[in-house]
N, C-alpha and C positions, 0 to 999 in steps of 0.2 A: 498362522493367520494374522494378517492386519487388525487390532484392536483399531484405529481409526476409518479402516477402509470396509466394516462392517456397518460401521453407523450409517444411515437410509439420512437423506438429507431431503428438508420439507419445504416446499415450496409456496411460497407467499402468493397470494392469492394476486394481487398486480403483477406480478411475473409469471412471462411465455418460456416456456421451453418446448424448443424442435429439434430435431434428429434428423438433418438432411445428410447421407450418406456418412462419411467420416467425420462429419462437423457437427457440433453441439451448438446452436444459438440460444443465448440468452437475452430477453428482451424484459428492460422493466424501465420503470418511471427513472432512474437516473440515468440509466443508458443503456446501450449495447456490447454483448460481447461474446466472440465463439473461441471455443477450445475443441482441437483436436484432438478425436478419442482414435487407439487404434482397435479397430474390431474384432480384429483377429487373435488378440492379448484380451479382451476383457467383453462383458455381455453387460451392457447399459439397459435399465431397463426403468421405464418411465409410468409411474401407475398413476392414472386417469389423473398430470396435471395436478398431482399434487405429491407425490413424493419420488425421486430418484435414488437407484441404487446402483452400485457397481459392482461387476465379480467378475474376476480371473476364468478364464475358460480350465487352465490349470493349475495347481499352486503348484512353482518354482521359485527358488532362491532370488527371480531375477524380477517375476510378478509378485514377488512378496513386497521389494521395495519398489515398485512400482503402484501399487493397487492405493496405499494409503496416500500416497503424492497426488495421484488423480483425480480421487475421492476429496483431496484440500483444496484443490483447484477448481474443481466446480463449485462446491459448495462457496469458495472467496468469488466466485462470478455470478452466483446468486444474491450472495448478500450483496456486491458490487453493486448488480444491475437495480436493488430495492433499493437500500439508502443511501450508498456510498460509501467511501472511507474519506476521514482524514484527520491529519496531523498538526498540532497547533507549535511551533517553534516560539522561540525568545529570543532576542538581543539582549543580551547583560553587558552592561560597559559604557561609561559615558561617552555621549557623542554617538552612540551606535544607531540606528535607525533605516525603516524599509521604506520604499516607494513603490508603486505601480507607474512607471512609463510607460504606454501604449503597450506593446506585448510583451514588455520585458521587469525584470524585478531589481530594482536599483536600488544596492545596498553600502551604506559606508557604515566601516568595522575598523575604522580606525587606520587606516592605510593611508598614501597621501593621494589615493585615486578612490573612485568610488567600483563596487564592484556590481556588474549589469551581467543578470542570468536572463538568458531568455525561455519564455516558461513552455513548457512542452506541450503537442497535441493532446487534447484529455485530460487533460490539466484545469484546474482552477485553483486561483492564489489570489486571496485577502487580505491588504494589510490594513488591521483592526485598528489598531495604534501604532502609534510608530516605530515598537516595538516588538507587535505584536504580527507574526504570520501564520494563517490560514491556508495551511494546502488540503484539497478535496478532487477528488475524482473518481471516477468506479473500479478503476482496476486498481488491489492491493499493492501488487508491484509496486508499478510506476509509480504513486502515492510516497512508497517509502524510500523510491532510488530518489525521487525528486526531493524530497526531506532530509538524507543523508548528502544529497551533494549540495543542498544549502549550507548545511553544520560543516561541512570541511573547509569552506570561504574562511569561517574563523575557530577553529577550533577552542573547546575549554580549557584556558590557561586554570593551573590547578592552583595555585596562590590566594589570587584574589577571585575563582570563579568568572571570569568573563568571558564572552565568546558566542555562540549560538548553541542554546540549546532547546530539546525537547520539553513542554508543560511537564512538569511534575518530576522529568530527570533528576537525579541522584547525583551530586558532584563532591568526591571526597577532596577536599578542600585538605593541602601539607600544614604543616607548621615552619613558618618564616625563622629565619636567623633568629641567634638569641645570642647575645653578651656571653 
């Protein structure tokens, strides 16, 4: 038995849930989003608009790891479509600093060029300070693929800490040369 894919996941009153054939639509105040269930593995069942559950038609080795992945995935598209997700990064490093040009995220990290992401559909990106980035959107994924391929532009030099990181990350900082 799934300990995660037993848990009934509750649904916020702004948010729609529909069931059109194989497809799950999720509709709420920050956005939309559908997940494909397959019917024939698993019995979704939806009680009066306020809470969802899921169950395996049969337990197998194979809906065993399958049941609790499905059950995280809806529930990350429920809280998606209500508040959002997202991620606040850092510039540590003098001279480091973000831009917003038109669709794109202009970054210099200290290179002798400057580095230009362009930011994804579903995406939204705020630079707070000039240091400061703000990524937000409804889908969890994309959120964190787009936040990890920001941090790989400059990775954290372990020295002196510099580089791009995550609010509140953990960076075990060496000890430099010694006489």
């Amino acid at each position: 038995m799934s300990k995660i894919g037993k848990i009934n996941i509750s649904i916020p009153e702004k948010v729609k849930v529909a069931l059109a054939g194989n497809i799950l639509n999720i509709e709420g105040p920050s956005g939309k989003s559908s997940i494909d269930i397959d019917l024939d593995t698993f019995i979704l069942d939806i009680k009066e608009g306020k809470e969802i559950s899921i169950k395996p038609k049969k337990i197998d080795s194979n809906t065993k790891r399958l049941w609790g992945m499905k059950r995280s995935l809806i529930n990350n598209a429920v809280v998606g479509s209500n508040k959002g997700y997202e991620k606040i990064l850092e510039l540590v490093g003098v001279g480091y600093r973000a831009a917003i040009k038109g669709s794109q995220l202009n970054l210099q990290l200290g290179y002798s060029h400057d580095v230009d992401f362009e930011i994804p559909q579903g995406i939204k990106i705020i630079v707070e300070k000039q240091t400061t980035i703000k990524i937000s959107g409804n889908d969890k994924q994309q959120v964190g693929a787009v936040a990890s391929k920001i941090k790989t532009f400059r990775k954290i030099e372990p020295y002196k800490g510099k580089g791009v990181r995550e609010k509140g990350q953990y960076v075990l900082k060496k000890e430099g040369k010694k006489k």
